[in-house]
C-alpha positions as semicolon CSV with decimal commas, in nm:
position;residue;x (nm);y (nm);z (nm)
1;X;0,141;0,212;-0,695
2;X;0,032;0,312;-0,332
3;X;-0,250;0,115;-0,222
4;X;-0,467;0,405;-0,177
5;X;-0,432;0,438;-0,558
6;X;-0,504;0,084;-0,645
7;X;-0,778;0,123;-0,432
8;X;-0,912;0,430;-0,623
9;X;-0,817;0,297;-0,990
10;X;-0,931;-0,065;-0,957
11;X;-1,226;-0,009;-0,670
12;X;-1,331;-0,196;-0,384
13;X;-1,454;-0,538;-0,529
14;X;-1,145;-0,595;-0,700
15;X;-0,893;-0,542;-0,413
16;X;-1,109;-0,661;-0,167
17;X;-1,104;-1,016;-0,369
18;X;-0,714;-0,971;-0,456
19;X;-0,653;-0,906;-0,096
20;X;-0,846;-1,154;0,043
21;X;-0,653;-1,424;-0,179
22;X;-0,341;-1,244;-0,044
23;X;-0,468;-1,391;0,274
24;X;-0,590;-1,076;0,495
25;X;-0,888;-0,890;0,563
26;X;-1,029;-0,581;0,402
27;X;-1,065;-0,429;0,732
28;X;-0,699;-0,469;0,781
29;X;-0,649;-0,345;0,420
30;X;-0,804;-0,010;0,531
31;X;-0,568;0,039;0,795
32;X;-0,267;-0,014;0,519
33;X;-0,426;0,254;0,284
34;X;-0,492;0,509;0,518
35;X;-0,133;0,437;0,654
36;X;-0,239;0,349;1,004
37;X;-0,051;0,023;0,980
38;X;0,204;-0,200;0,738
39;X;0,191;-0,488;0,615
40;X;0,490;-0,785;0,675
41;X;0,708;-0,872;0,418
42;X;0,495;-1,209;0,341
43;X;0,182;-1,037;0,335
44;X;0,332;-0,805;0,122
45;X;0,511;-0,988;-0,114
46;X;0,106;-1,192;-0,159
47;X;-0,045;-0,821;-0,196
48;X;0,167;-0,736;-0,471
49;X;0,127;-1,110;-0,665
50;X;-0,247;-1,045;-0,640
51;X;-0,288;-0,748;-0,736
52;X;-0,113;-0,864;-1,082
53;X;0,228;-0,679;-0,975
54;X;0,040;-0,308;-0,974
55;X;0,098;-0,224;-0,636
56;X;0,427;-0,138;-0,521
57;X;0,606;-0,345;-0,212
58;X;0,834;-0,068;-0,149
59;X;0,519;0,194;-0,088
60;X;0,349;-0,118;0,093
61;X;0,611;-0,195;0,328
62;X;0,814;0,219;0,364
63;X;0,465;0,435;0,288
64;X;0,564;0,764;0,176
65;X;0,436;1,087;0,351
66;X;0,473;1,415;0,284
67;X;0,694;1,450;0,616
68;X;0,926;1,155;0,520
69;X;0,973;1,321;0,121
70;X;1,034;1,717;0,255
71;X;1,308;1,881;0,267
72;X;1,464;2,114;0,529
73;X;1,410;2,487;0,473
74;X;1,753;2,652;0,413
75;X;1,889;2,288;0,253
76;X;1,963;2,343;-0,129
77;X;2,059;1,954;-0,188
């Protein structure tokens, strides 16, 4: 799960406490949901633990965007 999701399912006084015991800032958390910024691996790998395994590391550390996921006009594979 993204951490814009998370976000949205579990609300803002649950992450904010995971996060937090993850060892960053909710300010910085901000950044990572509106994908101006990434997370390292470490802080990362902490995210993930404390949010019970919901969110994703993959989506935390490679975000997905709508650019990186389309395809080429004209490309049928």
């Amino acid at each position: 799960m993204s951490f814009m999701d998370w976000w949205k399912k579990y609300g803002t006084a649950h992450c904010r406490a995971a996060v937090e015991r993850a060892g960053t800032t909710w300010a910085y958390c901000l950044h990572i949901a509106h994908k101006r910024k990434r997370p390292g691996p470490d802080l990362a790998r902490r995210m993930v633990k404390e949010s019970g395994d919901v969110l994703s590391l993959d989506l935390l550390l490679f975000p997905l965007s709508e650019k990186t996921v389309s395809v080429p006009k004209g490309d049928k594979d």
